[in-house]
N, C-alpha and C positions, 0 to 999 in steps of 0.2 A: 491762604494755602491753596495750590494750585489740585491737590490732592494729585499726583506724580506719587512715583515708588522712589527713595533715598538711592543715590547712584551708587552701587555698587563699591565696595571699597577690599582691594584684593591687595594681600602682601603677599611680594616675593623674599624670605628672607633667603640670607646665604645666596643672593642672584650670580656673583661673580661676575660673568663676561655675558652672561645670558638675559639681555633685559627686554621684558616684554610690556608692548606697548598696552596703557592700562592698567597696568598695574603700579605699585606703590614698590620700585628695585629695591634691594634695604643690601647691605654687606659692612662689613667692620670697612673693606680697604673698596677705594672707587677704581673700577680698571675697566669701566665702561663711563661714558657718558649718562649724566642722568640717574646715577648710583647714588643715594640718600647714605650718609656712614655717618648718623648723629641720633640713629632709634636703634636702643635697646632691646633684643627682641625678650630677655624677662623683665620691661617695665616697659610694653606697650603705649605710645600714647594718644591710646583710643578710648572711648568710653564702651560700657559692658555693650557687648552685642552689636558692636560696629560693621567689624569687617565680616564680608561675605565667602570669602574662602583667603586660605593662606596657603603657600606651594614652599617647600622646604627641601631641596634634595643635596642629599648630605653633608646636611649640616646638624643633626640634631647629636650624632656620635661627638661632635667636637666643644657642645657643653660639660663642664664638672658636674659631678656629682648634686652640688648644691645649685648651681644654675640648670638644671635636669629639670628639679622641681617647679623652681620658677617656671621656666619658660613653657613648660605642660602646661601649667596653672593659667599662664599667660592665655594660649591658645584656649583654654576653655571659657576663661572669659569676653575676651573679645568677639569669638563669633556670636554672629546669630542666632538663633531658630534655623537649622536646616541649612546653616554654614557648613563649609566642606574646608578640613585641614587634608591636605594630598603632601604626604611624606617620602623621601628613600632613603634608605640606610643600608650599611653593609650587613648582610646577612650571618651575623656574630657566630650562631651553630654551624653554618657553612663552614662560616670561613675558619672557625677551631677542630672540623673535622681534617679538612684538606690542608692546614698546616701539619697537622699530626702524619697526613699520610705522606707530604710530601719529602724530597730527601735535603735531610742537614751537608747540604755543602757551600760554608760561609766564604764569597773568595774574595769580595772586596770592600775596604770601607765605604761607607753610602755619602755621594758628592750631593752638595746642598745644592740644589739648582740648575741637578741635570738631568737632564729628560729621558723617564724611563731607566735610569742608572739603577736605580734600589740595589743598594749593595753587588752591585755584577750579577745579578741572576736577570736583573728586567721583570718584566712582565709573563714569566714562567712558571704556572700553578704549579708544579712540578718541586718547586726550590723553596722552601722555605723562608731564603734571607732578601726574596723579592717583594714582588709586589703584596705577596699576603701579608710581610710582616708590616708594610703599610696599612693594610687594612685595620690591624691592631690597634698601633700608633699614628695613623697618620703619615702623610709625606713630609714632615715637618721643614719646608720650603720657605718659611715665614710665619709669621705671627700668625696665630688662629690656625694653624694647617697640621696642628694636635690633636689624632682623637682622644678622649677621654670618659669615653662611656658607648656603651655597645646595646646593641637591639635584636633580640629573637622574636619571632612570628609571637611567641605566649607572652612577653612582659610588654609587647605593642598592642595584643587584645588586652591585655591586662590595665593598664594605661586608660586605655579607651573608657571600659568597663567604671576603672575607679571616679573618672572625671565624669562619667556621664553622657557620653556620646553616645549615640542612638543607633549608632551603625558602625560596622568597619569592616573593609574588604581588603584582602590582602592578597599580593602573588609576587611570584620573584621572578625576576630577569636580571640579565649579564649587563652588569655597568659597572664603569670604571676600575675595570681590571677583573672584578671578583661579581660574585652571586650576589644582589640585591636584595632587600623586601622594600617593594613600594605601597604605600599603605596610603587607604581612603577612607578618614574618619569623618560620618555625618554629625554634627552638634542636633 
């Protein structure tokens, strides 16, 4: 043994079209170069304590219920000591307040595959049948592009807390269309 530190082992899950160099790209579908679509991200296959940090943005809304738990689980075991999961998710209490306040005027059915269409309203907080009701569901554009579970600031401390994470920091910022929580949990 040369006594060296283990290099680093960093997953991007849900990478999409954003692949950084050094890390480990993961996604269901490849739509970049160098995109890995054959790891499961609730059956890791790393050994306990492997990877050094994991980056996820917005993709953890788009596991079921039962893959929720998996893939928490997953993230607690694979990192380190003092491994960093860095998360974003749609801001679930935002985005159920500003639908409520926004006005029901439904005017078109939603085109699979067009950009910014959401139902004829677009990208208008304002509207209901746009881009918020994505936020809900998903742009459902293709496979995987369904959310199916949602995230508040208290069930991401919550999460944290039950797995045993050491730390979590949290704040929100405007992305992809709607209010965010990006979250920084220390293992």
């Amino acid at each position: 043994m040369d006594g060296s530190a283990p290099a680093a082992l960093r997953l991007h899950l849900g990478c999409g079209t954003s692949v950084l160099p050094g890390w480990v790209n993961i996604d269901l579908v490849a739509r970049a170069p160098g995109v890995v679509t054959d790891i499961d991200p609730t059956t890791l296959p790393y050994p306990d304590g492997a990877v050094t940090e994991v980056l996820a943005e917005h993709l953890f809304e788009h596991f079921s219920f039962a893959e929720e738990g998996l893939v928490w689980r997953e993230m607690a075991r694979v990192l380190r000591p003092g491994g960093v999961l860095t998360l974003e998710v749609p801001d679930f209490e935002w985005v159920c307040g500003r639908f409520l306040q926004a006005e029901d005027a439904w005017r078109d059915f939603y085109v699979v595959g067009a950009v910014d269409h959401y139902g004829g309203c677009g990208r208008a907080l304002d509207q209901r049948w746009g881009i918020l009701q994505t936020m809900f569901f998903g742009n459902q554009n293709g496979a995987g592009q369904f959310h199916r579970s949602a995230y508040t600031e208290g069930k991401l401390r919550a999460l944290a807390a039950h797995l045993g994470f050491r730390a979590i920091a949290v704040e929100t910022r405007f992305n992809k269309g709607g209010q965010a929580l990006r979250a920084v949990l220390t293992r």
